[in-house]
N, C-alpha and C positions, 0 to 999 in steps of 0.2 A: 724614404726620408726626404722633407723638403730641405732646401738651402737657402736660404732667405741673406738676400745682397742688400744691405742697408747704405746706402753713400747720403751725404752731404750736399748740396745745391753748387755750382760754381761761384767765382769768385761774384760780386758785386763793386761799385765805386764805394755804395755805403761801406763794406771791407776794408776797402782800403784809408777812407776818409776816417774810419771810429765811429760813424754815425751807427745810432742805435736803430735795427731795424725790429726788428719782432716781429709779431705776427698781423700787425695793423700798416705795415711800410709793404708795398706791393711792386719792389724794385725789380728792375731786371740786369739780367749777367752785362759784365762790363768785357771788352777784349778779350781779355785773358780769361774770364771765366768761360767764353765760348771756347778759346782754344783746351780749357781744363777739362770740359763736356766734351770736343769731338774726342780729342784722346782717349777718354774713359769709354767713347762709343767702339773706338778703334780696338781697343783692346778687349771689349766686351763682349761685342758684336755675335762673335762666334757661339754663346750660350745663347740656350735656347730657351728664352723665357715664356712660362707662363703667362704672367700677368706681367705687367708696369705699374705701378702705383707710385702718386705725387699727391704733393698737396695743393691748395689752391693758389697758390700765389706764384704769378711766373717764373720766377728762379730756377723753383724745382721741377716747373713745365719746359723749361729753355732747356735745363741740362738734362734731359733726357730725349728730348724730341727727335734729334738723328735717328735714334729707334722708330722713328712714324716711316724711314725709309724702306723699314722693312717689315710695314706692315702692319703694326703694332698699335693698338689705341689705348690709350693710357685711361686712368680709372683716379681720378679726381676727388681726396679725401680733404674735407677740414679739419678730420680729427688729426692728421699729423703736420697742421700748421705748426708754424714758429711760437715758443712760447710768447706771452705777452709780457714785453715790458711798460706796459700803462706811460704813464704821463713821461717815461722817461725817452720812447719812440721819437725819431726823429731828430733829438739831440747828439751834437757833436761831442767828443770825446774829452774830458777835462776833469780836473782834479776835483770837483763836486761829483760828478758823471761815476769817476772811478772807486771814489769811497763808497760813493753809494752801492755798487756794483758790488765790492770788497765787503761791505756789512752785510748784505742779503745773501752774498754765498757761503761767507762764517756762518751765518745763522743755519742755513741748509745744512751745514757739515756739523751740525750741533743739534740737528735732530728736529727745526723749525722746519718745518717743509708746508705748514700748513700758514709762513708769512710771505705775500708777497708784495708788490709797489702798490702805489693809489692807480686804480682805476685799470691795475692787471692780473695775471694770473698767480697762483703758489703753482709748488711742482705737482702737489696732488691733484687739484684740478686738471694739471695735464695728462697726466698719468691718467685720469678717469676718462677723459676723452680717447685716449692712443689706446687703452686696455680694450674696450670691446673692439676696435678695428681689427687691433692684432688678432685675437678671440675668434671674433669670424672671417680671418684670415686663414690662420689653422683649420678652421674646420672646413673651408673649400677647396684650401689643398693641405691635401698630405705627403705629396711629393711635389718632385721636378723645381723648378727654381724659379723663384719669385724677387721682383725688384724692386725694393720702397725708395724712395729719391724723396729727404725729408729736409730739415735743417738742425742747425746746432745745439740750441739748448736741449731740444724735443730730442733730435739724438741721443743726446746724454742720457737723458732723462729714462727713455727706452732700452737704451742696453743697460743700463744699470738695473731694472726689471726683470728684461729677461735674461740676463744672464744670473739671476740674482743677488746684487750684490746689493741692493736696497739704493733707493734714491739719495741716503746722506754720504753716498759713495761716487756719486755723477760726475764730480769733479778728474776722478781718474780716467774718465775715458777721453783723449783728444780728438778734435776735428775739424779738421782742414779743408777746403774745401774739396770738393770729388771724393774724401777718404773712403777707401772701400770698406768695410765691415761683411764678412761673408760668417755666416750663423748657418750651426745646422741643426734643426728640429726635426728630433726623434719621433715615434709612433708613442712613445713613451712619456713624452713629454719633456725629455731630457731638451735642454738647448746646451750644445757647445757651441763656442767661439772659433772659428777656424781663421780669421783675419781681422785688426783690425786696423782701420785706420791705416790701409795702407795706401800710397803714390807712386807705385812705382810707373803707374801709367804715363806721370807727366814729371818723371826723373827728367826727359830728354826737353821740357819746355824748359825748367828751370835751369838747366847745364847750357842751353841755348843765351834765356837771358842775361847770363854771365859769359857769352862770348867763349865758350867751351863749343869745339868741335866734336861733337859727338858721334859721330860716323867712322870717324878714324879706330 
C-alpha cells in the first residue's frame, strides 16, 4: 500500500496581504512560513520518503527543502502548479476581488466547472494536468510513502478527485498552510483519507505567537 502525504506550501506575505497569487505569482515563504516548513520537517523527518514532489514555483520548493538535509532531491512538477487566476493575479484583496471570487465558486458548486476568469484556468483544466501526474505516480509506486508539497486551490481540486467526491465538492476540503493530508492507496485502487488537513505540527508556533508557554 502507498501513503501519499499531500501538504500545502508555507505561509506567504501574498497570504497575509489578500493578494492573489495563483499560478503565475512566483512568491516566496515569508517568516512564518519558514518557521511553518521547519516544523513540518521536524515532525516529518522521521518517514522515510520515497520520493519528494513540488511544483515549480518556490513556495512549494522552500517548504520542503529542509528534506535536501537529508539527502533527498526533489522531482519538480508543473502539473501541480497553483491553479490560474488569469487577470485577477496579483491583485490586492477588495470587494470587486471578493464578488468576483464569490461568483466563480457559486458557479463551481452549481456544476460550471468548465468557467473560469479572462486569461486563466477552469478546474477541469487542472484536473487534466494533475490526473496524468497522479496516474504515473501510482504506477511507479505502489508502496512506501510519497510526498507532494502543492498549493491551495490545486489542493482542493485534487482531493476532491481522488477521494471521489467530484470537483463541485472542492469547497469542503480546507487548507491552511503546511495542512497535512495523509491518503492511502490501495493495490486496488481504493484511496482512503487517513488525515486531513491537519497542524498539529505548528499547534506550538501558534500558542507561542499568543504569548502561551507552551513547555509548561
Amino acid at each position: 500500500m502507498l501513503t501519499l502525504y499531500l501538504i500545502r506550501h508555507g505561509e506567504t506575505d501574498y497570504n497575509v496581504k489578500g493578494i492573489v497569487q495563483g499560478g503565475g505569482v512566483d512568491s516566496d515563504l515569508n517568516e512564518k512560513g519558514r518557521k511553518q516548513s521547519r516544523a513540518f520537517f521536524d515532525a516529518y523527518k522521521h518517514i522515510p520518503f520515497t520520493q519528494i514532489y513540488c511544483s515549480r514555483l518556490k513556495r512549494t520548493q522552500q517548504t520542503v527543502q529542509d528534506f535536501g538535509s537529508l539527502g533527498y532531491v526533489f522531482s519538480q512538477h508543473a502539473a501541480i502548479n497553483e491553479f490560474s487566476w488569469g487577470d485577477l493575479e496579483g491583485r490586492s484583496s477588495s470587494d470587486e476581488t471578493k464578488q468576483i471570487f464569490w461568483d466563480i465558486t457559486e458557479a463551481w458548486k452549481n456544476g460550471a466547472l468548465d468557467k473560469g476568469l479572462p486569461n486563466g484556468e477552469n478546474p477541469i483544466e487542472v484536473w487534466n494536468r494533475c490526473k496524468p501526474f497522479f496516474e504515473e505516480l501510482f504506477a511507479a509506486h505502489k508502496d512506501g510513502h510519497i510526498l507532494v508539497c502543492t498549493h491551495g486551490r490545486t489542493l482542493r481540486i485534487i482531493l476532491s478527485e481522488l477521494l471521489g467526491h467530484g470537483m463541485v465538492n472542492m469547497h469542503i476540503f480546507t487548507h491552511d498552510n503546511t495542512g497535512v493530508n495523509i491518503l492511502e492507496v490501495h493495490e486496488d485502487g481504493r484511496i482512503e483519507s487517513k488525515l486531513l488537513n491537519d497542524l498539529s505540527h505548528i499547534q506550538t508556533l501558534e500558542l507561542a505567537a499568543k504569548g502561551v508557554d507552551y513547555t509548561k
